[in-house]
N, C-alpha and C positions, 0 to 999 in steps of 0.2 A: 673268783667265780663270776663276781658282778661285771667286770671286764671281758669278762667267756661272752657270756648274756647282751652287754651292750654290742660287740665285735660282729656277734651273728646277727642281732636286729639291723644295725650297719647294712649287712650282706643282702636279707632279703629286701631289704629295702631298695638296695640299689637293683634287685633285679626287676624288683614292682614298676619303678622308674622308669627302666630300659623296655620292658614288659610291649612289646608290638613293634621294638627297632631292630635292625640287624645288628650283629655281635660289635661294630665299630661306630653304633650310633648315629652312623649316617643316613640312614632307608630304613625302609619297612622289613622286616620279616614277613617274607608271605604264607611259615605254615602259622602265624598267630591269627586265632581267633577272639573275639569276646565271649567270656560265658556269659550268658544266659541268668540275665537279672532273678531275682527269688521275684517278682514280682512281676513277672514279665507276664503280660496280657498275647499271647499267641495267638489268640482268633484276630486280632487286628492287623490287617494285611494292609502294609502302605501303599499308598497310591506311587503311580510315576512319577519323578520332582515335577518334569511339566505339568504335571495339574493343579500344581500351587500358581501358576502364573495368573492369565488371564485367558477363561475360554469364551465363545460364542455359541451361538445356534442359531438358523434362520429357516423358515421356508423361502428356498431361492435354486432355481436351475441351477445347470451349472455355469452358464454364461453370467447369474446373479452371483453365483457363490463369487467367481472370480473377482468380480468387480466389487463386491463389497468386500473381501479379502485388503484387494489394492487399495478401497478408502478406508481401509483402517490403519492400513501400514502409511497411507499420504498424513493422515493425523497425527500422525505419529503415536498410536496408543500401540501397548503391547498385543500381540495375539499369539497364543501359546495350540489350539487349537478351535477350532470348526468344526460342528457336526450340521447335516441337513436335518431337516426334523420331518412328519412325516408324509410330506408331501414329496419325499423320495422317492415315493413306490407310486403316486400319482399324481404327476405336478399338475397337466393342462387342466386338469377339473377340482383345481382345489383340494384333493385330499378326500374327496365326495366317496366313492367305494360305493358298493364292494368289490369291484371288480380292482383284482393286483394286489388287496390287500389278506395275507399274502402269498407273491406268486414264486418266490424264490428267484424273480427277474428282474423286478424294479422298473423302473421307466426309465426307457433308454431311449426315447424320444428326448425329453427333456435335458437329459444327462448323455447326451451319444459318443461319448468318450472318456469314458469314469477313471478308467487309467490315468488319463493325462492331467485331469481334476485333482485327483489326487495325488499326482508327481507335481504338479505345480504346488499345491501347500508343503509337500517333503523340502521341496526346494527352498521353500522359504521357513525352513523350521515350525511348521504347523501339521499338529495332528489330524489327520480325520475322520468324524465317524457318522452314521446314519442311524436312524429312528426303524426300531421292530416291536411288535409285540409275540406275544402266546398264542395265536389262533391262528384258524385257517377260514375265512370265510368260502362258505361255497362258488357263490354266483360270481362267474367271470374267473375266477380259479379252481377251475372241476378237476384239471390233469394234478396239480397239488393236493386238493382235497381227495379226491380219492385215491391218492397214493399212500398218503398217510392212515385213511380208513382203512385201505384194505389189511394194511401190516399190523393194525391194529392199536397205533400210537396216538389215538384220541382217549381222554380220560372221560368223555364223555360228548355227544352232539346236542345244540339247542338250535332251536328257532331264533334271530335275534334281529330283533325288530329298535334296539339302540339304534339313534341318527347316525353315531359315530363312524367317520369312516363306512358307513351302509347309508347309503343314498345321503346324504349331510349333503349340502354344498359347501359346510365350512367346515373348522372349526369349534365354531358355537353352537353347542348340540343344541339348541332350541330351535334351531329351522331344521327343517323336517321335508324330505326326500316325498316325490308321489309314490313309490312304493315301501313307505315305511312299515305300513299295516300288514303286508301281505310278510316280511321279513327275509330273514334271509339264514339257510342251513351254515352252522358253526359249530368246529371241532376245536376242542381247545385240547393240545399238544399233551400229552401224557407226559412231563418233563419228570415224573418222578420213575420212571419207569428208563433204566440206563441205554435201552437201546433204543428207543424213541430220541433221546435225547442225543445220542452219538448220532443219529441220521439226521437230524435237525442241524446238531455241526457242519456236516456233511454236504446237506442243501445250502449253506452260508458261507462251504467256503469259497464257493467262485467269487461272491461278493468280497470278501477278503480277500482273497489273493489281488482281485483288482488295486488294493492300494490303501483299502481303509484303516484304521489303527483305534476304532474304539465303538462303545453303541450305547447308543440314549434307548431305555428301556422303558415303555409305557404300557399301562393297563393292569400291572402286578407287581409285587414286590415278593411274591412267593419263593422260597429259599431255595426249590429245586431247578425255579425260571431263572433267579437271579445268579444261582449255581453254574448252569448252563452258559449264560450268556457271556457271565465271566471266563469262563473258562474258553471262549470263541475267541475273545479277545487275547488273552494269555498266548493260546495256541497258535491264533490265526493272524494276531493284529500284525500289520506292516511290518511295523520298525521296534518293537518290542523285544524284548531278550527275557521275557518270564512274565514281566511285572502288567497282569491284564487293567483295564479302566471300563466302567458301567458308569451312565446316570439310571439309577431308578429313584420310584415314589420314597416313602419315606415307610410304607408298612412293613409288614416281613419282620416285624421285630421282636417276635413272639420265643426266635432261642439265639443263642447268642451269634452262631454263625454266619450271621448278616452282617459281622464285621468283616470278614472274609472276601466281601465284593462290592468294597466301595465305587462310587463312592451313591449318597442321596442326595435330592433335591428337595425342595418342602412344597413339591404338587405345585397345584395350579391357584396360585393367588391372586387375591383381588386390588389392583392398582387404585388403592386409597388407604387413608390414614389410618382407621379402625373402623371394626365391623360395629362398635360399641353408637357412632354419629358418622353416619356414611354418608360423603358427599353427592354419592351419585347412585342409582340402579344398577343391579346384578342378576343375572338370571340363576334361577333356581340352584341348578347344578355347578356353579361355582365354588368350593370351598369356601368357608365364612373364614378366611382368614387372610389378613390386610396386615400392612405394616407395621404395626404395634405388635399383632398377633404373630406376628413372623418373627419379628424381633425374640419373642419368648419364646416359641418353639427350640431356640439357642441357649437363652439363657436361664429360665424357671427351669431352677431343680426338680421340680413339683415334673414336671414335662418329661416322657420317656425320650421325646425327642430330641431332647436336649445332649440325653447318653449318646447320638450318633457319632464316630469320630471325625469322619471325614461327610458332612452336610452343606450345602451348596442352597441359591436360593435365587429364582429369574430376577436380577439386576433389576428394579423397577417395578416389580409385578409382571403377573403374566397376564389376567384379563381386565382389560381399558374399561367395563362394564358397559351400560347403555346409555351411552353419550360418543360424541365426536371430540370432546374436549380431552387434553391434555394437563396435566397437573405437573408445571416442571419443578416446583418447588420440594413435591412429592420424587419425584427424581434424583433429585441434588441431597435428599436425606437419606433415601435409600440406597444410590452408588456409595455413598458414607460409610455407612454399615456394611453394605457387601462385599468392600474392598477389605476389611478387617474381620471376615470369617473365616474359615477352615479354606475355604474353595470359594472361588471368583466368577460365575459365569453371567453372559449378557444375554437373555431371553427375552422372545414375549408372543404371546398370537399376533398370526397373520393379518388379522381387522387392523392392529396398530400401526399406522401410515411411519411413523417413527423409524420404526422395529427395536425400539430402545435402542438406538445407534445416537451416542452424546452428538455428533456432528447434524442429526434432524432435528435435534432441540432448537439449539442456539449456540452464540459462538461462549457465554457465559457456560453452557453444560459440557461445550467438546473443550473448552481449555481447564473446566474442574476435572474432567471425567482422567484426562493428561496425566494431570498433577499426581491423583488418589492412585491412577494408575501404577504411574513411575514409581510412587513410594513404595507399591505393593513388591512391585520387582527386586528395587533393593533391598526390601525385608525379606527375600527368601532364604536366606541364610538363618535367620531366627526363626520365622514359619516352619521351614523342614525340620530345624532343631526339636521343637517343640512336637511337630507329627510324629517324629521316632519316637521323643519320651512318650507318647500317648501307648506304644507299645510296648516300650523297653520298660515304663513305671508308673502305667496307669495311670498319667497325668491330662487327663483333657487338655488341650490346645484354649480352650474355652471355662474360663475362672468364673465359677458364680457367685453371685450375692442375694442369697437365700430374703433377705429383708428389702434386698432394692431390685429386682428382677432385669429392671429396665438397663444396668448397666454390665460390663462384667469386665474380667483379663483379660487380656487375647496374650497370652505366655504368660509367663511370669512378672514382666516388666511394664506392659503397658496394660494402663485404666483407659477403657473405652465406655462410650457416655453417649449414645445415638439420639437427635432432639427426631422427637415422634410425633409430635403436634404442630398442628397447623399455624403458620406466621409464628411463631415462638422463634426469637435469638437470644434465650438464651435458659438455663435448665440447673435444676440442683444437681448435685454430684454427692453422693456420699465416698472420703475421702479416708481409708483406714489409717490406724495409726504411721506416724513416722515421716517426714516430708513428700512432699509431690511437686514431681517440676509441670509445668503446663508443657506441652511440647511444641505450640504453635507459637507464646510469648515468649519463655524461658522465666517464667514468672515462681515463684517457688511458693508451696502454701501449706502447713501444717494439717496435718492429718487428723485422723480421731475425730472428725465432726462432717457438717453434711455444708456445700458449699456452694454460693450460686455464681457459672460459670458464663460469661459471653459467650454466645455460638451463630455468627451469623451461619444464614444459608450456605456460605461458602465454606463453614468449618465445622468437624464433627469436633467434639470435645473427648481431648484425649493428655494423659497424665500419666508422668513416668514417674517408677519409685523410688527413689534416689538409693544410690549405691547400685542401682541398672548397669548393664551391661550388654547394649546392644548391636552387635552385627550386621553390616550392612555392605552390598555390594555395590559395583558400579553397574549404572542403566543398561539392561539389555534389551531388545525388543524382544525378547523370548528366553525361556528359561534357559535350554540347552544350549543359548550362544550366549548364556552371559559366564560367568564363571566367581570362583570362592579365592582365587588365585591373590586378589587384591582384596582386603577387606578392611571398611573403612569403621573402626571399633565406637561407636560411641557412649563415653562414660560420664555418668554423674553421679561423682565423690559427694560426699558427707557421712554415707553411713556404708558398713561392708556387703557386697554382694558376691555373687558367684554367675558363673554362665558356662555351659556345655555345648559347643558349638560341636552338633554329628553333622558326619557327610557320609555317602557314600559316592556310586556309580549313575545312582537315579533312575535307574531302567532297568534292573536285572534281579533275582532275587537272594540274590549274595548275601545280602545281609541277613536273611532267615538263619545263615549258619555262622553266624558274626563276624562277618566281613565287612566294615566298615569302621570310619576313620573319627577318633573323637579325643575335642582338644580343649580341657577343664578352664576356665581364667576364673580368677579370684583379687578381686578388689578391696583393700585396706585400708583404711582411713584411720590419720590418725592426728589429730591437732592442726597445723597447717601443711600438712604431706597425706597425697594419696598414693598406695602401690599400686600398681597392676601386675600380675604374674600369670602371662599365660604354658602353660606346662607343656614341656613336648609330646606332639600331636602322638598318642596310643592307636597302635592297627595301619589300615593302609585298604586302598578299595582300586579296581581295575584301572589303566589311566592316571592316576592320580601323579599330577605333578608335586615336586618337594618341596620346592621355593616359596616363598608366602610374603606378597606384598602388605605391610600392614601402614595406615594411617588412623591417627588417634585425633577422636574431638571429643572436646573437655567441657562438658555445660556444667557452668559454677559459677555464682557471683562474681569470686573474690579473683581481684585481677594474678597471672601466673608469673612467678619469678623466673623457675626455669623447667626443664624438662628431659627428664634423663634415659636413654634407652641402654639398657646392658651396662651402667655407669660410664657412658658417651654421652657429653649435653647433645643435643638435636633441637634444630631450629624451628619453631610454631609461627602462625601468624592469624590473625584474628577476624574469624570472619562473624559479624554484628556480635553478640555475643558467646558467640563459642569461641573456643581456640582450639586453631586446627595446626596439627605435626604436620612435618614433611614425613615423603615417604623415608620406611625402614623394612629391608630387605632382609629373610635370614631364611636356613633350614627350618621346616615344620617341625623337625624333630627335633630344633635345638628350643630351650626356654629361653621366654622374652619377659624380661621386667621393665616396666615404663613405671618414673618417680616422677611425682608430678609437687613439683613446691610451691604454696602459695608466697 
């Protein structure tokens, strides 16, 4: 009987195994689905993998958009998207209003060929999108506003005498238009009422069919605006196949379905250290929230903002306050940190001579901003990993430490440590139990206590937990031309670990019905032998090639005997102290053990 019992556990085991391959092992099976984790968080709707890369925004025509497009690809930084912000709808005046703002036209002065603007970033793998809001101001848009009054699709009209965008000549709502007193008649869009909101589609999609593929949303975060806008994008965006993209504020997050249309930004901040000893003047209407305070919008549990999954944050700050000065050291801490949160983006007001572009700093900020850059691209294989479990298992992307706020995860593997103070190189680190390799020294440092780390300006402080397991690809200047095809595994043995490396398609919404492709490895350590065992790839996602280039780096003290792939030695060589494999080629579906003997 015991023989009956073991024979049949045998059997379903081997079909768990095979469980997403075709019947010969070789491919996918394409009617295999994943079920549906018990813990699966459903209101969280992934972003497109391009929005893991690196985005921009600027106020810039379109003869600017272009040209600062090409010096970012001359610096070679990544650029995965571009939106215009809102000086789209009225470049020659600044932005000033109310007139265009909006007229469902845009400025076509400034932009006299939006088509081509926009076939020019398709071409070069960049997304595009523009800046809208909720309203309709009257003055200068009467044939809009009362189209929308008469059908009845205002939730309500005001006087509104805000500088913003109504008589402003900037940005900076504190200068004030000669007719600001007299104000200006304002409808704001009935989005909760579904046929206002279908005719708002409606008037947006000419601007979309033009070419755009995404929209920075300002003035509300309300769930039926954000609802709306999202779903412009889904339906309407360029190059999309489902999967739509928003930036809004950070409110709206009053019921859960505001996960449903990532992603946020954390508003309009103040380019300085803390609001706590502020370097410089701010005007009134700024947010009080500066660099330190931005940092914990991320990380204090205490913080609802902290539950956003997919949060983004203007590279730098967004307002320079009332000075002419520049703070690059405030720069160099902040790309730091921006480069290791959910989402990447390079922001800031128009007043900033800059535009947070690394290359207007100095030649120290364009070869740091390079570096942080490049690393972010080849983590996206461990970044998307970690975005799905935020949905597949309730797992934030973002690991807090309830007792140290300042620091947190960014996945499972890396400790991130942001220095927030001015002239400071260098910062305690609280270190959990277990070892932690440094990742910029290779320096290894017992856990369980709180430790003080070196950090010049040039380095954020960052610690891997040994038995890690991380993923990495080779450089692309953009997501969708880099690929998962080759992946360069980096492990550090001493104690055991695991890693779940998901993929899908990146653009489509396939994986809502469990279409996509996931490939377990598990790390063993055992005396002077580490295993690795990565398990044939489970599922299969549109496109998806079978072959899988894999090279292994080994961070460990103790010098390596040999190295064995599938019980073949395979020859390493040493680059300072890591040891790096040659390449090893196989099917995804087949399993790979790498023995690693000291």
């Amino acid at each position: 009987m015991k023989r009956i019992i073991y024979t049949s556990l045998l059997f379903v085991m081997s079909i768990l195994l095979n469980w997403g391959c075709s019947s010969t092992g070789g491919g996918p099976d394409r009617t295999f689905r994943h079920p549906a984790p018990a813990n699966l968080d459903s209101n969280i709707i992934i972003p497109p993998a391009w929005s893991f890369g690196v985005l921009y925004g600027g106020y810039t025509n379109q003869e600017e958009t272009i040209e600062r497009i090409k010096k970012i690809r001359e610096h070679d930084y990544p650029i995965d998207a571009y939106w215009i912000d809102s000086w789209f709808w009225s470049y020659d005046d600044q932005g000033m209003g109310p007139h265009k703002y909006i007229d469902f036209v845009a400025d076509t002065t400034a932009y006299p060929d939006r088509e081509a603007m926009w076939s020019f970033m398709e071409k070069h793998n960049i997304k595009g999108g523009f800046w809208v809001w909720d309203c309709i101001q009257k003055t200068g848009n009467e044939e809009a506003f009362e189209d929308f009054k008469e059908r009845g699709f205002f939730r309500n009209i005001y006087n509104n005498t805000n500088p913003w965008h109504n008589k402003s000549t900037s940005t900076a709502m504190h200068i004030e238009g000669e007719n600001d007193q007299q104000g200006t008649p304002t409808g704001n869009i009935d989005f909760e009422n579904p046929e206002a909101a279908a005719y708002f589609k409606k008037r947006m999609k000419p601007l979309m069919d033009e070419g755009a593929d995404f929209i920075k949303l300002d003035r509300t975060s309300a769930i039926p605006v954000t609802r709306t806008m999202f779903e412009i994008t889904q339906e309407l965006g360029h190059e999309t196949e489902g999967r739509g993209f928003i930036l809004a504020h950070t409110g709206g997050m009053d019921s859960e379905e505001y996960k449903r249309y990532p992603a946020k930004w954390t508003d309009d901040t103040r380019m300085d250290w803390t609001v706590e000893e502020p370097t410089k003047d701010f005007h009134s209407w700024v947010p009080r929230v500066a660099f330190k305070e931005n940092i914990a919008m991320f990380t204090d549990p205490d913080s609802r903002h902290s539950e956003v999954p997919f949060m983004t944050q203007d590279l730098g700050g967004f307002d320079m306050g009332i000075t002419d000065e520049l703070d690059e050291e405030l720069y160099h801490r902040w790309m730091q940190f921006a480069i290791f949160s959910p989402i990447t983006e390079v922001f800031t007001q128009p007043e900033n001579p800059t535009a947070n572009m690394p290359y207007n700093y100095s030649e120290k900020a364009d070869s740091l901003f390079r570096k942080y850059a490049h690393l972010r691209m080849k983590l996206f294989p461990y970044i998307y990993s970690y975005a799905k479990r935020m949905r597949l298992e309730c797992q934030h992307i973002i690991g807090k430490f309830p007792n140290h706020i300042y620091q947190y995860m960014f996945g499972g593997q890396l400790l991130i440590a942001p220095v927030y103070k001015q002239e400071e190189i260098s910062r305690e680190v609280f270190l959990p139990q277990g070892t932690w390799t440094n990742f910029w020294s290779g320096e290894q440092i017992k856990g369980g206590r709180t430790v003080e780390t070196y950090a010049p300006t040039s380095q954020i402080p960052v610690f891997v937990k040994q038995g890690a397991i991380i993923p990495m690809r080779e450089y692309a200047s953009s997501i969708e031309t880099g690929s998962n095809d080759k992946l360069h595994i980096h492990l550090y043995p001493g104690a055991d670990g695991t890693f779940t490396l998901i993929e899908d398609d990146g653009i489509s919404n396939d994986y809502m019905e469990g279409i996509y492709a996931k490939t377990e490895m598990h790390l063993k350590t055992k005396g002077n032998q580490a295993i690795l065992t990565i398990d044939p790839l489970l599922g299969y996602y549109d496109n998806m090639q079978e072959q899988r280039t894999w090279i292994f780096h080994i961070h460990h003290p103790e010098p390596l005997g040999e190295m064995l792939i599938n019980g073949e030695k395979i020859s390493f060589s040493k680059n300072g102290e890591t040891i790096v494999s040659s390449e090893f080629s196989n099917s995804k579906y087949e399993e790979t053990q790498v023995v690693i003997n000291y």
